[in-house]
C-alpha positions in Angstrom: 25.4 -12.4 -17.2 23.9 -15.6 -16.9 20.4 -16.8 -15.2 17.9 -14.7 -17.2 15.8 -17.8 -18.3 13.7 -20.1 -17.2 11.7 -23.1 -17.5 12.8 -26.4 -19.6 10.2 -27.4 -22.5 8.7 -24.3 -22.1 11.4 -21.8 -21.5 11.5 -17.8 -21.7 14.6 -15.5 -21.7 13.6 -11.6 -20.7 16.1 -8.7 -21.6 16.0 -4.9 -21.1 17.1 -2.6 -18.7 14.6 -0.6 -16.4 15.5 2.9 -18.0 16.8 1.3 -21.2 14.9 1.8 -24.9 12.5 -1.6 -24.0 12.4 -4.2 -22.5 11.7 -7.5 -24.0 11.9 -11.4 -24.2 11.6 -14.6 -26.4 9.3 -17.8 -25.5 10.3 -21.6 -27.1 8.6 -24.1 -26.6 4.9 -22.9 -27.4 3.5 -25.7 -29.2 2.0 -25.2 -32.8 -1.4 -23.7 -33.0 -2.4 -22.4 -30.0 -4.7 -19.1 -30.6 -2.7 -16.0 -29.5 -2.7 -12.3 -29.8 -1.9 -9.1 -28.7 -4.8 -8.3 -26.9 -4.7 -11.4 -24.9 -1.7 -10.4 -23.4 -2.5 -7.1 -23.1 -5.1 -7.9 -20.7 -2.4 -9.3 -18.0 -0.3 -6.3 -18.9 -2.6 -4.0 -18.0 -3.2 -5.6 -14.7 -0.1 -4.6 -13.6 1.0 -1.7 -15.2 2.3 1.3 -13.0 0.5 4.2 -12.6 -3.3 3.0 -12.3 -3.8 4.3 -8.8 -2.1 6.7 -5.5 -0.7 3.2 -4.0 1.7 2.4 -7.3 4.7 4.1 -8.8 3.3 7.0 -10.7 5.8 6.2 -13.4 3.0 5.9 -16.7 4.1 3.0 -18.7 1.5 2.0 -21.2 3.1 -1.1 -21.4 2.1 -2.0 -24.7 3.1 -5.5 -26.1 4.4 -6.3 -29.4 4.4 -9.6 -30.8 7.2 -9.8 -33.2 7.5 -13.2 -34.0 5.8 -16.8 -33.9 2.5 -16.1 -34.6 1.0 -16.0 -37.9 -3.0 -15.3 -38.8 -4.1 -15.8 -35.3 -2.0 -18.4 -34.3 1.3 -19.7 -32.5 3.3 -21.9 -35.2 5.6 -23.3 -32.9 8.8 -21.2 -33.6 10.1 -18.7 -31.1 7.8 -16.0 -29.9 9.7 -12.6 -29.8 7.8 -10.2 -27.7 8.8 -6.4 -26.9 7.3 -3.3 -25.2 8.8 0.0 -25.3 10.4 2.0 -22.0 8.0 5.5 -22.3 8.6 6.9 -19.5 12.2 7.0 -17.9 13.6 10.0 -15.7 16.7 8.8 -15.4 17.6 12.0 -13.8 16.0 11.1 -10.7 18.8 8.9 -10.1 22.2 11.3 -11.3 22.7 12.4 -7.3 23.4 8.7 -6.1 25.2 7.2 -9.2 28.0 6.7 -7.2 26.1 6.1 -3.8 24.9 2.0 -3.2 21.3 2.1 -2.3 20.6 0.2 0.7 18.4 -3.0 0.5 18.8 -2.8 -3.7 21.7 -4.4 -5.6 23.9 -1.9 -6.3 26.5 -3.4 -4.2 26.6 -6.7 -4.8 26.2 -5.6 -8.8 29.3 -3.9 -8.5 31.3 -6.6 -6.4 30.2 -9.0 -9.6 30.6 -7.5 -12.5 32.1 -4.2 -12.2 29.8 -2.0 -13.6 26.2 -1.5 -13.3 23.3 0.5 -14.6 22.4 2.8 -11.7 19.2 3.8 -13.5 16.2 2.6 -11.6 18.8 -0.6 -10.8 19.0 -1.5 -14.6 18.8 -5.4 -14.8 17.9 -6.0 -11.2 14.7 -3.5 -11.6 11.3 -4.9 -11.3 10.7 -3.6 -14.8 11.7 -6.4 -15.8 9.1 -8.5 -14.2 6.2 -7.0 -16.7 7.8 -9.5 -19.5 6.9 -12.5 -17.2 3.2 -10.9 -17.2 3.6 -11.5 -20.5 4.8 -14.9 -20.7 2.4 -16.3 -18.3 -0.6 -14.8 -20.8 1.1 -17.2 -23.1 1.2 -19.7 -20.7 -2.6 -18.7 -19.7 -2.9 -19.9 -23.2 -2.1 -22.8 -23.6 -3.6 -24.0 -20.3 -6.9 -22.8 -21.6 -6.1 -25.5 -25.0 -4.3 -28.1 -22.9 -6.2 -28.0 -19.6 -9.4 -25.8 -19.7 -10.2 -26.6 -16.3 -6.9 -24.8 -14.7 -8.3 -21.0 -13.1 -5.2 -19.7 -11.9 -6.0 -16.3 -9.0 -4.0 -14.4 -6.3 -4.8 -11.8 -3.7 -2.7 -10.3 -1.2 -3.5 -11.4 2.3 -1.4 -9.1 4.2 -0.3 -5.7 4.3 2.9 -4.9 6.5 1.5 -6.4 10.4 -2.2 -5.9 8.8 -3.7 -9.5 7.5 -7.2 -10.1 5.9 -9.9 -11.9 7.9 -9.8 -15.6 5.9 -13.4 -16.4 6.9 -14.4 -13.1 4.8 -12.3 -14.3 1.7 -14.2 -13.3 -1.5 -12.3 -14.4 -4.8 -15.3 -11.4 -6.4 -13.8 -8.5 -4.1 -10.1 -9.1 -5.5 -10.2 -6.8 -8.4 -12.8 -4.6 -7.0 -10.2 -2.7 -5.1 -6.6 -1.5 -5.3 -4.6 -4.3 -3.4 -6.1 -7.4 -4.9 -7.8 -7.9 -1.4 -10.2 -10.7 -1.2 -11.5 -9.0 2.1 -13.8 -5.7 1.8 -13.0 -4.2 5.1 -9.3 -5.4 5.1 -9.0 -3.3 2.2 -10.8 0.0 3.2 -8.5 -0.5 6.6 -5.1 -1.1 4.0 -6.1 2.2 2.4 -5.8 4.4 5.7 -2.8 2.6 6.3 -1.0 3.0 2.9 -2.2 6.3 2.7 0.0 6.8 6.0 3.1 5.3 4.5 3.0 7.2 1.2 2.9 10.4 2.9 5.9 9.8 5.2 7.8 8.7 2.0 8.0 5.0 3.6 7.2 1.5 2.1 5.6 -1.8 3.8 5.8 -5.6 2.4 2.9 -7.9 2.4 2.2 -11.4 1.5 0.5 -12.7 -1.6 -1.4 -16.1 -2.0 -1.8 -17.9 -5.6 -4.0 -20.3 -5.9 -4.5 -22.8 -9.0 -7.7 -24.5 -9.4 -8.2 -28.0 -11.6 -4.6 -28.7 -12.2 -4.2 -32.1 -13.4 -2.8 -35.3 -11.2 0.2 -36.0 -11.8 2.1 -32.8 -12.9 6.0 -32.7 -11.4 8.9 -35.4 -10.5 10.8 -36.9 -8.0 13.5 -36.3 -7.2 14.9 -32.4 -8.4 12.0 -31.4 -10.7 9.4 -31.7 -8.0 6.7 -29.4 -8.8 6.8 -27.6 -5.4 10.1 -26.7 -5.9 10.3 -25.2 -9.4 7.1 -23.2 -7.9 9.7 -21.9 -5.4 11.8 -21.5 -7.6 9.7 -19.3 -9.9 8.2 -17.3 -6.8 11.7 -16.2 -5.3 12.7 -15.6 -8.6 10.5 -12.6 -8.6 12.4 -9.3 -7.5 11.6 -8.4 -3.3 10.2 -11.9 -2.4 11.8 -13.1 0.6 9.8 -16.0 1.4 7.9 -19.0 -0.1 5.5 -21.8 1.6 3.3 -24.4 -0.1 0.3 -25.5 1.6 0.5 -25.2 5.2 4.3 -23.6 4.9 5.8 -23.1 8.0 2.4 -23.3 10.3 2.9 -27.3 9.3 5.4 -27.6 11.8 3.3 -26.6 14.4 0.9 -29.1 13.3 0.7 -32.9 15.0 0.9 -35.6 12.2 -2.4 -36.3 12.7 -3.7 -32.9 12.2 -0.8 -32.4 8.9 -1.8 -35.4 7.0 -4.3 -35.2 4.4 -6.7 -37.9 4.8 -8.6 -39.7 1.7 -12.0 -41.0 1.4 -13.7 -41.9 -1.7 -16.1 -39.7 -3.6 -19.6 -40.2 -4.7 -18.1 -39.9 -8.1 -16.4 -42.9 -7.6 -13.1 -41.1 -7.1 -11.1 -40.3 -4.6 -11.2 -37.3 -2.5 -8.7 -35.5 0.4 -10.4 -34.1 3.6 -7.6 -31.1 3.7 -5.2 -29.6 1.8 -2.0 -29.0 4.1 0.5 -30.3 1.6 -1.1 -27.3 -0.9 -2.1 -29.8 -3.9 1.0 -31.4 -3.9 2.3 -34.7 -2.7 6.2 -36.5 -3.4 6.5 -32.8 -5.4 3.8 -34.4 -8.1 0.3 -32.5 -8.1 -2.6 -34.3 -6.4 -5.0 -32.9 -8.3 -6.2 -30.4 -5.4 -5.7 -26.8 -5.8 -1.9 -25.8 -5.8 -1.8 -23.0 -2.9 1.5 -20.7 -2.9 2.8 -17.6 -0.7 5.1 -15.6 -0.5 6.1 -12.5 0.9 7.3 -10.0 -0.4 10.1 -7.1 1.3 9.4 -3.1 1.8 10.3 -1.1 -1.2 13.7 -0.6 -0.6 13.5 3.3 -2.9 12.4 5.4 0.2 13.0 9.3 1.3 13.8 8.8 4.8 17.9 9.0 4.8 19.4 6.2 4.9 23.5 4.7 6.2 25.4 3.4 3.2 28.9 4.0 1.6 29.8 5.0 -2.1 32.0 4.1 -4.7 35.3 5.4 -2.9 34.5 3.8 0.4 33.3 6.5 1.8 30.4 6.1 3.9 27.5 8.3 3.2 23.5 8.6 3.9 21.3 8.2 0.6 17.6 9.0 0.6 16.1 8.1 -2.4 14.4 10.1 -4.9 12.3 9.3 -7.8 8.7 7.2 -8.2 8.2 4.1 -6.2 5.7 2.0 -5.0 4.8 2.3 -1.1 4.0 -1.2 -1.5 5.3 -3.0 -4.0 3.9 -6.4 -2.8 0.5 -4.7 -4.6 1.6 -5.1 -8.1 3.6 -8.4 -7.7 0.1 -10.0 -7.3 -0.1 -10.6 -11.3 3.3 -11.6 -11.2 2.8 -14.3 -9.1 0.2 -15.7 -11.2 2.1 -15.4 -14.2 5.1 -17.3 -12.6 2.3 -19.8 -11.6 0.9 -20.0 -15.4 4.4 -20.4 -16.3 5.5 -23.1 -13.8 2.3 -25.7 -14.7 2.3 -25.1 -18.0 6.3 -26.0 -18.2 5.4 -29.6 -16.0 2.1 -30.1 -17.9 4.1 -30.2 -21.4 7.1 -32.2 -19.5 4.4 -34.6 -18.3 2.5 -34.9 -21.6 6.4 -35.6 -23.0 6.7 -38.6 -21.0 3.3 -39.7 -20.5 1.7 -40.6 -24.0 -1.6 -41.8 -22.0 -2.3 -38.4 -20.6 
């Protein structure tokens, strides 16, 4: 199987199956010195652990992160950095009735059609388990950001749930973590809860859309003509299991825009410096950063593991209905909010060492 890296200068491969012993990964590229330790990626980790409330999986993974090489005495040393954490808490048992069954909406099929054999547990590779090893990698990236480029806050929130968006005049970045959904709206969230509580019940799943948004990246980050920074940020965003959709800036509301109301106009600054009266292009121009804040979305699919019965066909052709059993999230767009920002981490800490590569000056 190929396609289980990413990044160039600073590259990561994960490994691991969902109901396998662990699940894991190794980070090049780190450069030499940067302070780094287990706690501070624990803190990510625990962000978007299972378990934590009635709206997640109720799978209880500690997710506890090992650091098993490339750091010595508090410090990166610029060699590989092998990091692991332990499955705890499989029931692969959950999954024995449809072994043989293809679980609509997941990759069983396709799985099968490829390579002609797959792990049916929880979906094996193509499990979101896998995505808690990017957590992890973006708290490197976090970083080395916070050495290289202090300035960079990276956040997310989830601005939609299912048909239900937040009210964007009541945006609060301080409500985000106060509640279960990463909602930056107070009453968009008590409203989500009544909602989700609905949908849990019934044994169903909504989607939702997520917004990341990266404050005080430098000018400059990205290159024409393939390696614009836009699209690795794509990229990196449908890279993440259930996303469906990406937009930068604007997105798709741009073309409903007139050019005059799309382009960003300039002005100069009191500071001297030169200053953009909107963001529609999202903090990014020619796929280079303009130095305003870099605004992704993306939305993310229902939870495809539901009860409700379901048409499909199994392993002999035979067509069957599969309802399926075990621990999922009603929502799984809820915990993809770290994710996101870890793939954002990720993403401008890759360009910002690619740029520092070619650009001695900077």
């Amino acid at each position: 199987m190929t396609g289980s890296s990413f990044g160039h200068i600073f590259r990561y491969a994960t490994f691991g199956e969902s109901h396998g012993p662990a699940i894991g990964c190794v980070v090049d590229g780190v450069p030499p010195r940067i302070p780094l330790n287990e706690a501070d990626i624990q803190f990510w980790l625990d962000k978007r652990k299972p378990g934590q409330n009635r709206f997640t999986t109720p799978r209880r993974e500690p997710d506890r992160v090992r650091i098993l090489s490339g750091v010595f005495e508090g410090l990166t040393t610029g060699t590989p950095i092998g990091l692991l954490i332990e499955n705890i808490d499989q029931r692969s048992g959950d999954y024995g009735e449809i072994k043989d069954s293809f679980r609509p909406g997941h990759a069983d099929w396709v799985y099968q059609q490829k390579y002609g054999i797959r792990d049916y547990r929880g979906g094996g590779r193509s499990s979101s388990r896998e995505t808690a090893m990017r957590v992890a990698v973006g708290a490197v990236a976090r970083r080395i950001l916070a050495v290289l480029t202090p300035d960079v806050l990276i956040r997310g929130a989830m601005i939609q749930m299912g048909a239900h968006a937040i009210d964007r005049d009541a945006w609060d970045w301080d409500r985000v973590e106060s509640n279960p959904f990463w909602c930056p709206d107070a009453q968009a969230a008590k409203a989500w809860e009544v909602c989700l509580d609905g949908v849990r019940k019934a044994g169903s799943s909504v989607g939702g859309v997520i917004e990341v948004v990266a404050s005080g990246v430098p000018i400059g980050l990205g290159a024409p003509v393939y390696d614009k920074l836009d699209a690795d940020l794509a990229k990196a965003m449908m890279s993440i299991n259930a996303v469906k959709g990406v937009e930068i800036g604007a997105g798709f509301e741009a073309a409903c825009l007139s050019g005059e109301s799309n382009a960003d106009e300039m002005r100069m600054g009191g500071d001297g410096r030169p200053m953009f009266l909107s963001n529609n292009a999202g903090g990014i121009l020619g796929g280079i950063s303009t130095g305003q804040d870099v605004v992704v979305r993306l939305a993310v699919k229902p939870t495809s593991s539901i009860l409700t019965p379901r048409k499909s066909i199994n392993l002999r052709g035979e067509e069957v209905d599969i309802s399926t059993k075990g621990r999922h999230d009603p929502c799984v767009a809820i915990r993809a909010v770290p994710v996101a920002e870890a793939m954002m981490a990720v993403t401008l800490t890759d360009h910002l060492l690619r740029h520092r590569a070619l650009n001695r000056r900077s």
